[in-house]
C-alpha positions in Angstrom: -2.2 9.7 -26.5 -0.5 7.3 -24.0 -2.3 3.6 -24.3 -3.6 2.9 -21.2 -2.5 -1.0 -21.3 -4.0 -1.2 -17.9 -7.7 -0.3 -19.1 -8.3 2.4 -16.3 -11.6 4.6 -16.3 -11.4 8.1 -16.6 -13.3 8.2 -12.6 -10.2 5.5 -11.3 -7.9 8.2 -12.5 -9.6 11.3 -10.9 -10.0 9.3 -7.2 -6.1 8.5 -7.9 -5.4 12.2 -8.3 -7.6 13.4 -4.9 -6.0 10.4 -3.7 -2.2 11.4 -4.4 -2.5 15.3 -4.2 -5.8 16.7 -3.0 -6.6 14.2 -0.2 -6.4 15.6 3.0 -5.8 19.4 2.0 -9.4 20.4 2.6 -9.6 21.8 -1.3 -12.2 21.7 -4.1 -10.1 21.9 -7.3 -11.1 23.6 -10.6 -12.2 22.0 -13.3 -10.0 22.6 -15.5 -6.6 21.5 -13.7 -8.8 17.9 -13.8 -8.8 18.0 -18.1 -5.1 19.3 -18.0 -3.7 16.2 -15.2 -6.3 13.9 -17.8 -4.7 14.6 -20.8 -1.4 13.7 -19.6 -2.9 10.1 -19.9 -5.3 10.7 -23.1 -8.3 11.5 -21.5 -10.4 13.8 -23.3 -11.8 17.0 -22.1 -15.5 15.9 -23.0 -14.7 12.4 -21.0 -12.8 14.1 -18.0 -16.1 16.8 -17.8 -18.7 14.0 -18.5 -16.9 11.8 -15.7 -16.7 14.9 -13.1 -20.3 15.4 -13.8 -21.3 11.7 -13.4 -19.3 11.7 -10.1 -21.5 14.2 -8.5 -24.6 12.6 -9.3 -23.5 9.3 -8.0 -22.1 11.3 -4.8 -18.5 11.1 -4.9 -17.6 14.5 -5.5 -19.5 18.0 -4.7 -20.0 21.5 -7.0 -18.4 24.5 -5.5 -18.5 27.9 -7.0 -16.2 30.3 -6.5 -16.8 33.6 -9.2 -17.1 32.3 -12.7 -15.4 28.9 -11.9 -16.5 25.6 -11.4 -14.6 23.7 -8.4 -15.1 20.3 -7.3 -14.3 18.9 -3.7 -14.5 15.8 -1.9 -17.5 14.1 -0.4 -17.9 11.6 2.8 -18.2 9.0 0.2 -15.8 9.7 -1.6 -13.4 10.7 1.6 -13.8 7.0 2.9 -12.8 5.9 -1.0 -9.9 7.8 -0.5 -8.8 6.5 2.7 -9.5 3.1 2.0 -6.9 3.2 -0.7 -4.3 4.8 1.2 -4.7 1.9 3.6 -4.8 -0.4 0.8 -1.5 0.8 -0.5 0.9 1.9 2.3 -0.2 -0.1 5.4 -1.9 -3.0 4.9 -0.1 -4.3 1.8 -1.1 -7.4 0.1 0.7 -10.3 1.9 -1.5 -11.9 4.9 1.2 -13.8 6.8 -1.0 -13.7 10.0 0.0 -16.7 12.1 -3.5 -17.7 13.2 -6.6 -19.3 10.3 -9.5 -17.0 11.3 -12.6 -16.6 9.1 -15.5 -14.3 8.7 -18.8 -15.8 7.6 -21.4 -14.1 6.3 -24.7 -16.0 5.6 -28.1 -14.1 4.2 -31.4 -15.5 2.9 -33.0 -12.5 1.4 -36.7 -12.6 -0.5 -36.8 -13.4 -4.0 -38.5 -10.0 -4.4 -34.9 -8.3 -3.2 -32.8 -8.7 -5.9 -31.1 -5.4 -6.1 -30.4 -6.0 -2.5 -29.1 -8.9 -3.2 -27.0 -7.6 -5.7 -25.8 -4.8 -3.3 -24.8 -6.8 -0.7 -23.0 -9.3 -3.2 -21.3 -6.3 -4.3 -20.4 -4.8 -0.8 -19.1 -8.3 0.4 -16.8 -8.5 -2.7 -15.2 -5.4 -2.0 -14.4 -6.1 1.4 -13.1 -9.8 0.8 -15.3 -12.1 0.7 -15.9 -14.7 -1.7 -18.6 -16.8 -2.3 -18.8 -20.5 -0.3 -22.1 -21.6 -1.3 -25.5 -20.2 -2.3 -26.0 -17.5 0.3 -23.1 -18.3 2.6 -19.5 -15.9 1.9 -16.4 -16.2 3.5 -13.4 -13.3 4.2 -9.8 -13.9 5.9 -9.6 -12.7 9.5 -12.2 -11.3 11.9 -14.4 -8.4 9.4 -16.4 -5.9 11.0 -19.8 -6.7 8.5 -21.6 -4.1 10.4 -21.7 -1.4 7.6 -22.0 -4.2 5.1 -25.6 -5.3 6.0 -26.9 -2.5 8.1 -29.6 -1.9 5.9 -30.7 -5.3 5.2 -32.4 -6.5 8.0 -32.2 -9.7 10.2 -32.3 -11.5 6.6 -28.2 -11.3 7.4 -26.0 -13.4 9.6 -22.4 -13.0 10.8 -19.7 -15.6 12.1 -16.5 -15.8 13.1 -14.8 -19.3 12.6 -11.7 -21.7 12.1 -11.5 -24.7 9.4 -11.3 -28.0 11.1 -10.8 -31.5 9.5 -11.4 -33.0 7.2 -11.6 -29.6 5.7 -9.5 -28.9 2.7 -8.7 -25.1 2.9 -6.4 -24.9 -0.6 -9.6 -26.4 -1.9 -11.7 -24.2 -0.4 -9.8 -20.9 -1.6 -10.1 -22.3 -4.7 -13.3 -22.4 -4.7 -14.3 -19.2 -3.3 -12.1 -16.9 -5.3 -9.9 -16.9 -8.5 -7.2 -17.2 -7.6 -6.0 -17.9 -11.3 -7.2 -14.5 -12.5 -5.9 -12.5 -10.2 -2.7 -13.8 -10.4 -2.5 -12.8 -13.9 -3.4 -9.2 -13.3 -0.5 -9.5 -10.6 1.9 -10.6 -13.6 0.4 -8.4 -16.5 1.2 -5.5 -13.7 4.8 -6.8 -13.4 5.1 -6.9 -17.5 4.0 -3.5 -17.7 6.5 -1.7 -15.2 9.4 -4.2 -13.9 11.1 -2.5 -16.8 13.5 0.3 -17.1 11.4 2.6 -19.0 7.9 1.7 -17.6 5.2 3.6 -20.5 8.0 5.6 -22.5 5.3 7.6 -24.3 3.8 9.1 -21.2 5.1 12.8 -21.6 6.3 13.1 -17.5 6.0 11.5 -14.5 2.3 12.9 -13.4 1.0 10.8 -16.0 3.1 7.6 -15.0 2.2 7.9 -11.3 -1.2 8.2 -12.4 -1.2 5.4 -14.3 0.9 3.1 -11.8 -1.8 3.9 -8.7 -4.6 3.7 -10.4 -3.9 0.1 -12.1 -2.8 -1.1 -8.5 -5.3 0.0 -6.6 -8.3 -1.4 -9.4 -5.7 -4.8 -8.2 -5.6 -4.5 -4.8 -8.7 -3.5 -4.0 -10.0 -7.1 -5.9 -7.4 -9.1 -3.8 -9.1 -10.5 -0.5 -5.3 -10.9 1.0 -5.9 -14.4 1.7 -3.4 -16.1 3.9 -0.2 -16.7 2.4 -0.2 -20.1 3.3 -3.2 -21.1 1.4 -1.3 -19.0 -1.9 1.0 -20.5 -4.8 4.6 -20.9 -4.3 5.1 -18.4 -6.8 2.3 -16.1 -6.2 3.1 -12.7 -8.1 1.5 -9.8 -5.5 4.8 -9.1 -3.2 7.0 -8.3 -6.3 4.5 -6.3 -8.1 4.0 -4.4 -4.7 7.7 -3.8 -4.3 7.4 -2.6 -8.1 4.7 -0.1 -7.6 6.1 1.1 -4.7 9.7 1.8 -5.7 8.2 3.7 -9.2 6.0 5.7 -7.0 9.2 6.7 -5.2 10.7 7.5 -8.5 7.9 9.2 -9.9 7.1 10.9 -7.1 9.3 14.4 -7.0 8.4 15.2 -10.5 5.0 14.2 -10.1 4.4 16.8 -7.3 5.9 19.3 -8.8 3.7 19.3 -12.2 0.5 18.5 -9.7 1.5 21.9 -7.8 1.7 23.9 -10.9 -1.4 23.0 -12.3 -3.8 22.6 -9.3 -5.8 25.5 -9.3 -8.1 25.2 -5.7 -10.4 26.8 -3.5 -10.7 25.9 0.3 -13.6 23.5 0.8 -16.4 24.8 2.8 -17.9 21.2 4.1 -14.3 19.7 4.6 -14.4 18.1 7.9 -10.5 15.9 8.6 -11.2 12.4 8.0 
């Protein structure tokens, strides 16, 4: 079993398989090819099915028959999962060296009786950057579209855009709002893990280290609001570890396919509709 130092889930690892060699091929893939990829990186055959059928229940992936087989294809959800990583990791990148000091606010004053929308939108707004300012009042780098964040929730829901004036103290502020501490040492914990020569020698082949590279970087990425480099550490970690992932995806990437195409058994996806 490879140890999964980076303590992926078994669902982070299937999205990072779509992700890398499904996405955008308008295929529902078989179940099994899922538990072979899985055990590459000691995921279990009970986990990997248990995961798969979690997945359609929460709506990320869809059943599709095809004779006695089970296949399993993408959903709109889990589509706009998909292409929100791909942005994540090959356009947008993590450094924010944007000239200007542009700010999203977000301010909501929902009912006591509205927790779980509460929780929800909490939830949303972490996700797309935002970090807490004061009770009810978040704040995001650069100009967000909140649209899709609070469309269900009502005029209880305000959105700004703004720029820090004096005597504000922005460092301060960051510091404030996000941990910065914490996610600089998932940036260096990455950087132990594969700025070596032999990143995780007991995977058996490069599949499994590609899967296990992307999925730890994108469960980063996706928790760092890009915040603007000038309000960052000297030293902050996330360039070096992004140069790191990208360079071993490079490396990875040959065998990787190859393995993926020999074991991907598909179907063409009857609902696929190009994203």
């Amino acid at each position: 079993m490879v140890e999964r130092d980076g303590g992926v889930r078994p669902q982070s690892v299937i999205l990072t398989f779509l992700g890398d060699h499904v996405y955008r091929r308008g295929a529902c893939v078989f179940s099994g090819s899922f538990i072979e990829a899985f055990a590459r990186v000691g995921i279990s055959e009970e986990a990997t099915r248990s995961t798969l059928t979690r997945m359609v229940r929460r709506g990320l992936l869809r059943r599709q028959r095809a004779g006695r087989r089970m296949y399993f294809g993408l959903t709109p959800t889990s589509a706009e999962v998909l292409k929100d990583g791909e942005r994540r990791i090959w356009h947008t990148g993590v450094v924010n060296d944007a000239d200007g000091d542009r700010w999203t606010l977000v301010g909501f004053s929902l009912p006591e009786s509205w927790q779980r929308q509460r929780h929800e939108l909490r939830s949303r707004l972490a996700w797309a950057g935002f970090g807490p300012l004061q009770n009810g009042l978040w704040i995001a780098p650069g100009e967000v579209d909140a649209s899709t964040l609070i469309e269900d929730l009502g005029c209880g829901v305000k959105v700004f855009a703004a720029e820090p004036r004096q005597p504000t103290d922005m460092q301060a502020l960051v510091a404030d709002a996000y941990d910065l501490a914490g996610l600089g040492r998932r940036y260096e914990a990455f950087l132990r893990r594969w700025d070596r020569p032999d990143p995780v020698p007991a995977a058996p082949d490069d599949l499994a280290r590609s899967l296990l590279l992307l999925t730890e970087w994108l469960q980063i990425i996706r928790s760092d609001p890009r915040l603007p480099l000038r309000h960052l550490p000297r030293d902050w970690p996330a360039e070096q570890a992004q140069r790191v992932c990208h360079r071993l995806h490079e490396r990875f990437r040959p065998e990787a396919a190859a393995i993926a195409e020999e074991l991907l058994d598909t179907v063409p996806d009857l609902c696929w509709a190009e994203p």
